[in-house]
C-alpha positions as CSV (number, residue, x, y, z in Angstrom):
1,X,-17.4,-6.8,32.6
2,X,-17.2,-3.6,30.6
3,X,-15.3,-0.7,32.1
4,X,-16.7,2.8,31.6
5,X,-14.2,5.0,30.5
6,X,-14.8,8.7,31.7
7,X,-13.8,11.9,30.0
8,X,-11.2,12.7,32.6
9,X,-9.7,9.5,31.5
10,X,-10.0,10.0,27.6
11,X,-8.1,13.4,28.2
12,X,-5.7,12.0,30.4
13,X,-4.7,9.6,27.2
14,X,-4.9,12.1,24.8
15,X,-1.9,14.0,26.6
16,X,-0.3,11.2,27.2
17,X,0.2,10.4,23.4
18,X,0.5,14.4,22.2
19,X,3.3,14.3,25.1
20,X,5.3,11.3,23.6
21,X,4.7,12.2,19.8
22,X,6.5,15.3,20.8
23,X,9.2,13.9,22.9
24,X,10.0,11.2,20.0
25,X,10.5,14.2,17.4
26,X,13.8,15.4,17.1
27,X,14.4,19.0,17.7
28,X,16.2,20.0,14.2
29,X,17.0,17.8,11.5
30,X,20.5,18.8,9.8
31,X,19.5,16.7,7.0
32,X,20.3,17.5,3.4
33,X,18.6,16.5,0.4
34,X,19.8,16.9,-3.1
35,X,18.1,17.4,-5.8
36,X,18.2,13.2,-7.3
37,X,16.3,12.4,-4.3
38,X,13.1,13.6,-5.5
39,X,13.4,11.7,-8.8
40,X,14.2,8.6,-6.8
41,X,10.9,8.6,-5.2
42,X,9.0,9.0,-8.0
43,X,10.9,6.2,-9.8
44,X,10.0,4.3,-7.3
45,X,6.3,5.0,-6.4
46,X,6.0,4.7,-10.7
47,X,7.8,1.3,-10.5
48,X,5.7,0.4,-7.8
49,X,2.5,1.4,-9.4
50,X,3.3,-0.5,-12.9
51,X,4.3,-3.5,-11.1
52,X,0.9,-3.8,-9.2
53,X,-0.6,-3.3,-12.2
54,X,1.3,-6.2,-14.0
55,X,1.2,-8.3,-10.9
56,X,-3.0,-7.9,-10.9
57,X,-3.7,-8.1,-14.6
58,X,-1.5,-11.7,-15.2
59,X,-3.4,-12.8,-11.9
60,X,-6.7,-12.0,-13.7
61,X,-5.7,-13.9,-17.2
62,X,-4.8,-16.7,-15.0
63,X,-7.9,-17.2,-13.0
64,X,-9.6,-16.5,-16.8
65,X,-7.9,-19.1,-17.7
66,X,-8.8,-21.5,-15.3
67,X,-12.4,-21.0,-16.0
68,X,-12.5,-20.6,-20.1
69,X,-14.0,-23.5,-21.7
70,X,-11.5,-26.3,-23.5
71,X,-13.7,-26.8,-26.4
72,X,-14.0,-23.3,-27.7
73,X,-10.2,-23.2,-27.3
74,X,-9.4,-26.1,-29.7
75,X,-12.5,-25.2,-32.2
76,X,-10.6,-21.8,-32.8
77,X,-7.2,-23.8,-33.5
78,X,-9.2,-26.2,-36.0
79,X,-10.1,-23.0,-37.8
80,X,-7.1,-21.7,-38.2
């Protein structure tokens, strides 16, 4: 059977995950970063992008190749 939920309920939830997103943050972060670590991420985000994009367009030829027709293949080797 389907449980109604009620408003009182809802907002009773809500707090209850503001409260513990707030809890689970740490007050103050003495964390440094220098200057290479900006550089990194992009390197990395770029690496990551070009590497989908490799990954995705082989995929593609192969699947094309699957489905190209033999005969028009060896026709264009003849004419060579």
């Amino acid at each position: 059977m389907i449980q109604k939920i009620t408003d009182s309920r809802i907002l009773k939830l809500i707090l209850f995950g503001i409260l513990i997103y707030f809890f689970s943050l740490p007050k103050h972060a003495h964390a440094y970063l220098d200057p290479g670590t900006g550089s990194y991420i992009f390197q990395i985000i770029l690496a990551g992008l070009f590497g989908s994009i490799f990954f995705l367009k082989s995929g593609i030829k192969k699947i094309k190749g699957l489905f190209k027709d033999k005969s028009v293949e060896k026709e264009t080797d003849e004419d060579r």
